[in-house]
PDB file of N, CA, C and O in Angstrom:
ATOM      1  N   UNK A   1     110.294 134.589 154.275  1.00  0.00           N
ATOM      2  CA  UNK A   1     110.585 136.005 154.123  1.00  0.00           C
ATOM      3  C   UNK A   1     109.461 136.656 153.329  1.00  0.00           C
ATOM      4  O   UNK A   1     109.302 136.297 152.162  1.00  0.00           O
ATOM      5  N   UNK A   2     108.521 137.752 153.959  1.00  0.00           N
ATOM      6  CA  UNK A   2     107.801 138.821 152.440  1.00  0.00           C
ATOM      7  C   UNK A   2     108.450 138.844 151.677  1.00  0.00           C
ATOM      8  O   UNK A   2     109.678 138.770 151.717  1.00  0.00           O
ATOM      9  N   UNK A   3     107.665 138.968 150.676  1.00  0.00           N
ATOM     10  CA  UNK A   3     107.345 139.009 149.437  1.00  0.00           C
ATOM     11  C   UNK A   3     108.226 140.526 149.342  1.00  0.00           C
ATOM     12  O   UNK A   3     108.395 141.162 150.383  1.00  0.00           O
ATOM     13  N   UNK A   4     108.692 140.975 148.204  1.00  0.00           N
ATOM     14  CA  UNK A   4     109.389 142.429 147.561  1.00  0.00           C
ATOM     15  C   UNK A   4     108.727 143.238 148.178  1.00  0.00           C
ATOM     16  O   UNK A   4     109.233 143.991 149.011  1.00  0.00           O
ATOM     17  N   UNK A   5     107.143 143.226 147.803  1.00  0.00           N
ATOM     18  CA  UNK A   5     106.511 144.291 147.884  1.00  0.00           C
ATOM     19  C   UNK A   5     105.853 144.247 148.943  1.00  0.00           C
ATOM     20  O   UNK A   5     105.102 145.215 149.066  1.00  0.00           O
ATOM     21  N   UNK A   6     105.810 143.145 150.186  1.00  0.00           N
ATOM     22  CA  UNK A   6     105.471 143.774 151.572  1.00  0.00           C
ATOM     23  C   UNK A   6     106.359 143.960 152.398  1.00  0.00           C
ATOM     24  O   UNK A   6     106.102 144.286 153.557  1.00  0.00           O
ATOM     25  N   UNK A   7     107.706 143.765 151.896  1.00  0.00           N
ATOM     26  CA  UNK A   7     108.807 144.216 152.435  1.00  0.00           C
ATOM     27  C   UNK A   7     108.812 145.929 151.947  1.00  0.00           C
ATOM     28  O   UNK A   7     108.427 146.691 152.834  1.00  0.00           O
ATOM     29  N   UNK A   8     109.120 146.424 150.929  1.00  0.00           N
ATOM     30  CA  UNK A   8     109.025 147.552 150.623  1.00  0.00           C
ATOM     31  C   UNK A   8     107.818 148.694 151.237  1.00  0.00           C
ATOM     32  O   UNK A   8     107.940 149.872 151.573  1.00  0.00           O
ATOM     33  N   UNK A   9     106.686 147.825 151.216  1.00  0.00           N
ATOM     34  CA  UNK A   9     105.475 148.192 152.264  1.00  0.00           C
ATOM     35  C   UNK A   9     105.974 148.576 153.685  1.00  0.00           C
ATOM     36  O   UNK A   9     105.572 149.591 154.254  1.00  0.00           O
ATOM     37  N   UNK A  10     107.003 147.584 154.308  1.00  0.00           N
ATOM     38  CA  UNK A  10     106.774 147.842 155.552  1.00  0.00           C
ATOM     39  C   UNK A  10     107.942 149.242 155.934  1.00  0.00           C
ATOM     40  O   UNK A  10     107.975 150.118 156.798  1.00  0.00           O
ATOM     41  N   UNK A  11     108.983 148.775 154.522  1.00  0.00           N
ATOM     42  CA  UNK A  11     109.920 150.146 155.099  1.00  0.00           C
ATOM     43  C   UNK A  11     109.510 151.219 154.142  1.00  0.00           C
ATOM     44  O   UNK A  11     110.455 151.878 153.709  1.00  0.00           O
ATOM     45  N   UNK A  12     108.206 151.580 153.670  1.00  0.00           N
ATOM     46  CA  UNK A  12     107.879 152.658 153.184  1.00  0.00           C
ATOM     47  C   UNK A  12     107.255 153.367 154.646  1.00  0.00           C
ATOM     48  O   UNK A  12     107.374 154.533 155.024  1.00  0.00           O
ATOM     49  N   UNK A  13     106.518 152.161 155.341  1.00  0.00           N
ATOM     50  CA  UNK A  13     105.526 152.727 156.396  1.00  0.00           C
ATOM     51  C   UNK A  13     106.428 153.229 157.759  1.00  0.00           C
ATOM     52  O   UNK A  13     106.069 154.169 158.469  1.00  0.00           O
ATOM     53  N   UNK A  14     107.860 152.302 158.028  1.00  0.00           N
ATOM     54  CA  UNK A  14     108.699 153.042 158.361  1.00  0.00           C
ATOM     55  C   UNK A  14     109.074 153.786 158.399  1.00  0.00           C
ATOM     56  O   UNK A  14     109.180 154.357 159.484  1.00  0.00           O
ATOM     57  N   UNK A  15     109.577 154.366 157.182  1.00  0.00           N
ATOM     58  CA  UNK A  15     110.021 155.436 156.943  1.00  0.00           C
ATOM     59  C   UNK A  15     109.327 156.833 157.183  1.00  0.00           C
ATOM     60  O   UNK A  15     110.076 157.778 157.431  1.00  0.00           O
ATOM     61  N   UNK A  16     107.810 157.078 157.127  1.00  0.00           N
ATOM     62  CA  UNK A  16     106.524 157.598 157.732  1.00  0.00           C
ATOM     63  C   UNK A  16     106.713 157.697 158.916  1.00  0.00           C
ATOM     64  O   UNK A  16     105.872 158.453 159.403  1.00  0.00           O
ATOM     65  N   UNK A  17     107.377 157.324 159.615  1.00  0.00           N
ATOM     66  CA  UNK A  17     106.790 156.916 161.163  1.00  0.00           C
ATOM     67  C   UNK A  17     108.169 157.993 161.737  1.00  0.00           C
ATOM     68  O   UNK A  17     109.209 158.152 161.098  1.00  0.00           O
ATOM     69  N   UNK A  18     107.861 158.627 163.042  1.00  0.00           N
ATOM     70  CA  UNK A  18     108.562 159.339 163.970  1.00  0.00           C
ATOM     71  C   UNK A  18     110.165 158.562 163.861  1.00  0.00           C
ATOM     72  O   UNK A  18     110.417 157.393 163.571  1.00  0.00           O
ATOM     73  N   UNK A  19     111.229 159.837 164.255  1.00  0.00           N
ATOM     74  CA  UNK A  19     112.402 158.863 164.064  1.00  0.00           C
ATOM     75  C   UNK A  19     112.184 157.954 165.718  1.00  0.00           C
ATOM     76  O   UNK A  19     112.038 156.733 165.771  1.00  0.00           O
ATOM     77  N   UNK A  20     112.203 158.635 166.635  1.00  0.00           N
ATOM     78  CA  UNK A  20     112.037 158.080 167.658  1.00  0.00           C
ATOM     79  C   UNK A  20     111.023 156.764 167.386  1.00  0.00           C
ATOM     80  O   UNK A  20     111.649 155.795 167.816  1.00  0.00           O
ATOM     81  N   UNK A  21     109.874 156.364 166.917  1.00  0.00           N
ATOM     82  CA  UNK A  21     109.292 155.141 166.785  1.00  0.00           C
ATOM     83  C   UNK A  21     110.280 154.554 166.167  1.00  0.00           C
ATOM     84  O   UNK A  21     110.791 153.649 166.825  1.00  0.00           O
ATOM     85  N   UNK A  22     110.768 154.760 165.052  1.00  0.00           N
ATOM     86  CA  UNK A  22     111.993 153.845 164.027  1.00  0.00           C
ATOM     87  C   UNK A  22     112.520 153.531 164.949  1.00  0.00           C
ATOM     88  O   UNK A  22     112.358 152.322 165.109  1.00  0.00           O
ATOM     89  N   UNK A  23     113.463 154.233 166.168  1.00  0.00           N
ATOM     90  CA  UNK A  23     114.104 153.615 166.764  1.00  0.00           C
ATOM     91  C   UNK A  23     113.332 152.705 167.686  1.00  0.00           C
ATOM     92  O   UNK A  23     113.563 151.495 167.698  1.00  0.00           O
ATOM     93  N   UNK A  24     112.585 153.161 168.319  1.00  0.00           N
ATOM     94  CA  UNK A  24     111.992 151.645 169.061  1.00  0.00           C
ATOM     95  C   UNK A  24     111.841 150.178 168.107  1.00  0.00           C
ATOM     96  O   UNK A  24     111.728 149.022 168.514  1.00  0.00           O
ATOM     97  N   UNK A  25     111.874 150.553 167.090  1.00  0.00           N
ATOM     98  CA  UNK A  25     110.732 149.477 166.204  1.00  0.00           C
ATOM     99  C   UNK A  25     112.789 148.555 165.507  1.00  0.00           C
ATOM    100  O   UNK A  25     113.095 147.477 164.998  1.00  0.00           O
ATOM    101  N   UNK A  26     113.364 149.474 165.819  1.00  0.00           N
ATOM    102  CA  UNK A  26     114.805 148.815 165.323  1.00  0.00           C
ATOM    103  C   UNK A  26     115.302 147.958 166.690  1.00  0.00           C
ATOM    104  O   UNK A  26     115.773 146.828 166.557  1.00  0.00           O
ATOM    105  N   UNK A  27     115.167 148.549 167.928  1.00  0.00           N
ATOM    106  CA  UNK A  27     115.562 147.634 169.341  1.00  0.00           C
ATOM    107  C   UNK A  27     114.426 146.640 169.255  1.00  0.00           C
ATOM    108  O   UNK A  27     114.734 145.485 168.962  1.00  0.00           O
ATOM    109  N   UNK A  28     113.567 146.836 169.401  1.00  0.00           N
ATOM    110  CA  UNK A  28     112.475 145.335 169.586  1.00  0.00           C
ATOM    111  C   UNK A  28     113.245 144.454 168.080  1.00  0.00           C
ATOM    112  O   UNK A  28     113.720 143.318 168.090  1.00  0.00           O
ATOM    113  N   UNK A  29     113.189 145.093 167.280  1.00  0.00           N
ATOM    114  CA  UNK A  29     114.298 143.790 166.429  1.00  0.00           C
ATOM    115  C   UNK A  29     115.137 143.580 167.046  1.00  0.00           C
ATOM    116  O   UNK A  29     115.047 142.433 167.485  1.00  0.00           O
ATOM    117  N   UNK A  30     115.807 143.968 167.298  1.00  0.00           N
ATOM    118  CA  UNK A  30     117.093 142.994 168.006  1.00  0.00           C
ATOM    119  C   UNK A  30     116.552 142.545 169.014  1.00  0.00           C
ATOM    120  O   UNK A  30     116.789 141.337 168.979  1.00  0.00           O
ATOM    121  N   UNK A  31     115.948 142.776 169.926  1.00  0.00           N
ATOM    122  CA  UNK A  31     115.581 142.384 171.230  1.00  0.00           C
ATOM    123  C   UNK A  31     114.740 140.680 170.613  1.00  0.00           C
ATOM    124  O   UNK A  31     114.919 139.647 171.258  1.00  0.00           O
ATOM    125  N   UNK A  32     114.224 140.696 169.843  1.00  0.00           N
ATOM    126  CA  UNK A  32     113.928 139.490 169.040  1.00  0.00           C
ATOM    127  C   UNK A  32     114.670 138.810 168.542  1.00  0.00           C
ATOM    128  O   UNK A  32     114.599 137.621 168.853  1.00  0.00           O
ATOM    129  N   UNK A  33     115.591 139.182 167.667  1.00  0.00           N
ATOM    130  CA  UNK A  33     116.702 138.418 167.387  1.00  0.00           C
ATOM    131  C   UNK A  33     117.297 137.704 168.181  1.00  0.00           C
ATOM    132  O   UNK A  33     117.291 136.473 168.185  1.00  0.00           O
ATOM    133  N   UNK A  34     118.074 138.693 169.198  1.00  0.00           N
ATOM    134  CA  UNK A  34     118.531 138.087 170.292  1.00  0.00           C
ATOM    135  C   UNK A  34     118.252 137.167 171.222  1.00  0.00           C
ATOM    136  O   UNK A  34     119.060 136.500 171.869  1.00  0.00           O
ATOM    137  N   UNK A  35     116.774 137.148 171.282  1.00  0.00           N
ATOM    138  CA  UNK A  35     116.370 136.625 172.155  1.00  0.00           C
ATOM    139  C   UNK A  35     115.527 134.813 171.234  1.00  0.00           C
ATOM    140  O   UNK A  35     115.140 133.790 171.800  1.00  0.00           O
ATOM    141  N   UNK A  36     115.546 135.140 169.795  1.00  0.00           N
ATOM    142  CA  UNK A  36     115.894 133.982 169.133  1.00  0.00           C
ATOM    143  C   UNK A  36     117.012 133.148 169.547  1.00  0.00           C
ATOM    144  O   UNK A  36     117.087 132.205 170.334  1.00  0.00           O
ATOM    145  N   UNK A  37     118.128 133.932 168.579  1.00  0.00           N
ATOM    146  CA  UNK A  37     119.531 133.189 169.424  1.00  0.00           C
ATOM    147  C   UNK A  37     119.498 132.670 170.424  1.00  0.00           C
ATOM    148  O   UNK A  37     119.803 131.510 170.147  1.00  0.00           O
ATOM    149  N   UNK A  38     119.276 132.747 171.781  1.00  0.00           N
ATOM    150  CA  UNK A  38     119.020 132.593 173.210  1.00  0.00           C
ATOM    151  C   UNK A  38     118.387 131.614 173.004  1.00  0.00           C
ATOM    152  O   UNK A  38     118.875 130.628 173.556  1.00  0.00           O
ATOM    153  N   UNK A  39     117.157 131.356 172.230  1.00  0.00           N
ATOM    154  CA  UNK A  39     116.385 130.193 172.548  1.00  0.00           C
ATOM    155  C   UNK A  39     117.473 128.801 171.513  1.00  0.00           C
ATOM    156  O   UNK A  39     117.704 127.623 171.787  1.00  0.00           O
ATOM    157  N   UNK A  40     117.799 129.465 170.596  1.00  0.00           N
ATOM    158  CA  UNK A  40     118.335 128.408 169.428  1.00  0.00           C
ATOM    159  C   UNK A  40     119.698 127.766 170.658  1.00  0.00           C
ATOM    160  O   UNK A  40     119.812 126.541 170.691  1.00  0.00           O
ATOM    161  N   UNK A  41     120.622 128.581 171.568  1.00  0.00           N
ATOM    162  CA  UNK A  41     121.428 127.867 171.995  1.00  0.00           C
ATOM    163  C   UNK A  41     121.020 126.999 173.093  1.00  0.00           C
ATOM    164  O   UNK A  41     121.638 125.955 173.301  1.00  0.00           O
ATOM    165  N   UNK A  42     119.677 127.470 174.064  1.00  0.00           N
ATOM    166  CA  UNK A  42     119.214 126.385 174.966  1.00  0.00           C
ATOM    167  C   UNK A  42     119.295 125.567 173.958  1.00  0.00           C
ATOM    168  O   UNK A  42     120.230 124.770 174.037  1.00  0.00           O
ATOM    169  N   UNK A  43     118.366 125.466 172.666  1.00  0.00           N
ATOM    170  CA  UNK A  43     117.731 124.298 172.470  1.00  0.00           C
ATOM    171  C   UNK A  43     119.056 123.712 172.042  1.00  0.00           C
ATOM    172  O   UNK A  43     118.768 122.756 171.322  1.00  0.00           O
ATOM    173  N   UNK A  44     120.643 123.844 172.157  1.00  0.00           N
ATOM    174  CA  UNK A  44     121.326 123.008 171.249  1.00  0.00           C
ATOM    175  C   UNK A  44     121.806 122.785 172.537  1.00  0.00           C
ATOM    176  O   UNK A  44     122.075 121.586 172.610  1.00  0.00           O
ATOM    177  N   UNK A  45     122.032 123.313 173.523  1.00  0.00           N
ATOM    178  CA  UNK A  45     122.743 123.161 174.912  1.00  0.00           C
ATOM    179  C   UNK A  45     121.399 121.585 175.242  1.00  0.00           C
ATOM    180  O   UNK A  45     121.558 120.387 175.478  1.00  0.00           O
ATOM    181  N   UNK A  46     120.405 122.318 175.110  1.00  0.00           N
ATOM    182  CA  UNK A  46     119.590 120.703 175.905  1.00  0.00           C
ATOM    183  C   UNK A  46     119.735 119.596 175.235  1.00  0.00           C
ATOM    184  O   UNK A  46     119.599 118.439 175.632  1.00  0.00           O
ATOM    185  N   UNK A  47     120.048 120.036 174.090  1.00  0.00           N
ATOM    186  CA  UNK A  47     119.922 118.394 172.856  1.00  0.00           C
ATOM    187  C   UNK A  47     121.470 117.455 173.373  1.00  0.00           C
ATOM    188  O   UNK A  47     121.716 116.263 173.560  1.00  0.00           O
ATOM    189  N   UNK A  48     122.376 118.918 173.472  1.00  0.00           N
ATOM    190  CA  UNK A  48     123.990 118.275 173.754  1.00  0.00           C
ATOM    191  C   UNK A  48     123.669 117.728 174.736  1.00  0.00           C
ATOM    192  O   UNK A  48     124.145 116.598 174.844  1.00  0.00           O
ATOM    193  N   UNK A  49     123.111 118.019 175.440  1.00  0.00           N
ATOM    194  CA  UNK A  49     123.137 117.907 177.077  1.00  0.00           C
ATOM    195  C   UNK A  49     122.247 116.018 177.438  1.00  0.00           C
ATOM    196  O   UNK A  49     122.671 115.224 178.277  1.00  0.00           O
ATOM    197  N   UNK A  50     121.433 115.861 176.830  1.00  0.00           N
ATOM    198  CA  UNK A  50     120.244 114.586 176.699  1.00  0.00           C
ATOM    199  C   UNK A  50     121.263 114.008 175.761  1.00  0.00           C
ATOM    200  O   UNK A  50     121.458 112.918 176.299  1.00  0.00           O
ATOM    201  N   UNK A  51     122.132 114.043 174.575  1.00  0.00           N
ATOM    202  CA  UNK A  51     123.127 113.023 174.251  1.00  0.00           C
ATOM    203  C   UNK A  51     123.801 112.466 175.044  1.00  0.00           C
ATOM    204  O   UNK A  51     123.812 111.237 175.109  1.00  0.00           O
ATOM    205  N   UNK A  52     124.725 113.452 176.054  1.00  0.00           N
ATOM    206  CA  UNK A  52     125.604 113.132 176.726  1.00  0.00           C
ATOM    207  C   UNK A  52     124.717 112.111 177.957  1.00  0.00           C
ATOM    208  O   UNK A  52     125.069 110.977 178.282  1.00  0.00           O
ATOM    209  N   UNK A  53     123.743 112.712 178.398  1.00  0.00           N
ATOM    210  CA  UNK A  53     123.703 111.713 179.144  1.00  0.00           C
ATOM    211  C   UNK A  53     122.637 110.571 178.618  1.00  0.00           C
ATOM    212  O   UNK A  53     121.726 110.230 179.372  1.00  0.00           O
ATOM    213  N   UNK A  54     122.783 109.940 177.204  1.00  0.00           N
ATOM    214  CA  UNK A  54     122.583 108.551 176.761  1.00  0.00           C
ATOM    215  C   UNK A  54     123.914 108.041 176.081  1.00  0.00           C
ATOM    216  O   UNK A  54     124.039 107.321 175.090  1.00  0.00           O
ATOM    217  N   UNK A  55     124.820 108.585 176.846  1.00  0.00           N
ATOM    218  CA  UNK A  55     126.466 107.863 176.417  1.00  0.00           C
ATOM    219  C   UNK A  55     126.212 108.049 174.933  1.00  0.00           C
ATOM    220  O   UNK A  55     126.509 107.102 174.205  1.00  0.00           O
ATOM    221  N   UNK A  56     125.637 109.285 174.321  1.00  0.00           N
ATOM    222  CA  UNK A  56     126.227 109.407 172.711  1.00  0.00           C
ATOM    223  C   UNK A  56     127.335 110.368 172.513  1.00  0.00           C
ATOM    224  O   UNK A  56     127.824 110.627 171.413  1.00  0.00           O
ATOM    225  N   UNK A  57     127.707 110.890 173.658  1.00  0.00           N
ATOM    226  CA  UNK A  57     129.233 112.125 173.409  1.00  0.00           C
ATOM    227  C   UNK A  57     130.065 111.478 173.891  1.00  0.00           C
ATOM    228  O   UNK A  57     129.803 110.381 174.385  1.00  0.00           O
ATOM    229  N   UNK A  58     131.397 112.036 173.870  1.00  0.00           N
ATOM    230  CA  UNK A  58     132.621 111.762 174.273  1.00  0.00           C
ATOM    231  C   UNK A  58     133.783 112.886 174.571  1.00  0.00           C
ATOM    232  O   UNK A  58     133.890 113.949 173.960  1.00  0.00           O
ATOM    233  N   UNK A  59     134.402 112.550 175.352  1.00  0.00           N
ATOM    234  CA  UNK A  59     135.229 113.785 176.470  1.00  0.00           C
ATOM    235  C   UNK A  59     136.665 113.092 175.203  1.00  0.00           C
ATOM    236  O   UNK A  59     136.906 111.969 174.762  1.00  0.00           O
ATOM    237  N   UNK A  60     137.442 114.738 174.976  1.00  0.00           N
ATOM    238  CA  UNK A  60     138.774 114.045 174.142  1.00  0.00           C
ATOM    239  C   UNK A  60     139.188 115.424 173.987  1.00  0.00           C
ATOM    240  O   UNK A  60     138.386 116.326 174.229  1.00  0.00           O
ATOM    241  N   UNK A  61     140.234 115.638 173.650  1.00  0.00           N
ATOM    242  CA  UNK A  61     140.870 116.671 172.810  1.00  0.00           C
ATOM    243  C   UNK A  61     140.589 117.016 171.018  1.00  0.00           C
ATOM    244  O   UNK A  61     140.221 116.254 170.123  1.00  0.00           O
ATOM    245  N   UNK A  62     140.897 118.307 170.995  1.00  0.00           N
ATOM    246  CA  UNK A  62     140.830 118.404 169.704  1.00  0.00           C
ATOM    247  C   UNK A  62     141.659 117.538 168.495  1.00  0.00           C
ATOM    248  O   UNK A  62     141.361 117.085 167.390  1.00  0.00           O
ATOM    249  N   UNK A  63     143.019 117.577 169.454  1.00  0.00           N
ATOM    250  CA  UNK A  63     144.017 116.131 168.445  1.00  0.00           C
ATOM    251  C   UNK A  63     143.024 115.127 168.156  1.00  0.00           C
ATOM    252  O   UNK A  63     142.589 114.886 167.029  1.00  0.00           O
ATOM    253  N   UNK A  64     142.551 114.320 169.654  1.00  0.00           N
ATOM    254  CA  UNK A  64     141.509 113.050 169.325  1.00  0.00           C
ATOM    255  C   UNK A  64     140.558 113.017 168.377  1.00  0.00           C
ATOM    256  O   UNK A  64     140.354 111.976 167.752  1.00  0.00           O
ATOM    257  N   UNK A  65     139.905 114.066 168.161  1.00  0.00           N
ATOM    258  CA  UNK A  65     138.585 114.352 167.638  1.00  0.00           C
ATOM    259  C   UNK A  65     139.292 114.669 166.082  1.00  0.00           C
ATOM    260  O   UNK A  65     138.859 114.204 165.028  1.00  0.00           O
ATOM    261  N   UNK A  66     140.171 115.338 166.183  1.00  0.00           N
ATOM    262  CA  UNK A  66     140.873 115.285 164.274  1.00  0.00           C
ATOM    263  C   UNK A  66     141.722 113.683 163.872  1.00  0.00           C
ATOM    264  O   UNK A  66     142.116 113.292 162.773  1.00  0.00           O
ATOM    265  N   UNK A  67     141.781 113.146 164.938  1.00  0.00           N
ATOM    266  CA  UNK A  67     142.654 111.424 165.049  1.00  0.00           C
ATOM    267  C   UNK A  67     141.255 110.632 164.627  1.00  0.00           C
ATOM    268  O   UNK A  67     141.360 109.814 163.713  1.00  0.00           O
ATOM    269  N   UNK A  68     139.830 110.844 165.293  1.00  0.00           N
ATOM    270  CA  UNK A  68     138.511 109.972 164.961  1.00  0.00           C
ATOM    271  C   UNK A  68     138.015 110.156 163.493  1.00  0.00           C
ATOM    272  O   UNK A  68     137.340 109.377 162.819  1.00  0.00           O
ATOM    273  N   UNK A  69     138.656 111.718 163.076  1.00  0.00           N
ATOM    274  CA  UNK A  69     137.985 112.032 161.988  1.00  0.00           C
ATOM    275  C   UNK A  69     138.773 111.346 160.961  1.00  0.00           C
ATOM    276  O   UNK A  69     138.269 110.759 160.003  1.00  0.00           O
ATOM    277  N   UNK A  70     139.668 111.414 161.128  1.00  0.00           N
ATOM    278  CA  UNK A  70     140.706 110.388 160.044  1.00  0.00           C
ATOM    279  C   UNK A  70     142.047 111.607 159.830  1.00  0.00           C
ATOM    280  O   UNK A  70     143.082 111.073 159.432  1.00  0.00           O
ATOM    281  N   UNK A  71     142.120 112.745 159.987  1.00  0.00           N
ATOM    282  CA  UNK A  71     142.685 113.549 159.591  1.00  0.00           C
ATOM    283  C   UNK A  71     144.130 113.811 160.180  1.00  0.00           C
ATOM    284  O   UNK A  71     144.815 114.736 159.745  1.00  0.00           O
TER     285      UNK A  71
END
């Protein structure tokens, strides 16, 4: 994360800027974010996905899975 003061930098220079740019400059954040997320769940969908098929998952119910846990 910047530092205080190039954070404060960047929403001083923001704040300068057309409202219409602010708003573009607020959707391309999310459009980034989002499109983080997106990559973070492939990458957990492919990892699940390459376990399962080296027989490290298992098909069960939630009972089973609180019965394995000890609970």
């Amino acid at each position: 994360m910047p530092s205080k003061s190039t954070f404060d930098e960047i929403l001083d220079k923001a704040s300068s800027m057309s409202e219409e740019d602010q708003d573009m400059i607020i959707e391309i954040l999310r459009n980034r974010s989002r499109e983080r997320r997106r990559d973070e769940i492939l990458r957990n969908y492919t990892e699940a996905l390459e376990e399962h098929k080296k027989g490290l998952t298992s098909a069960g119910s939630v009972k089973d899975l609180l019965k394995e846990m000890g609970k």
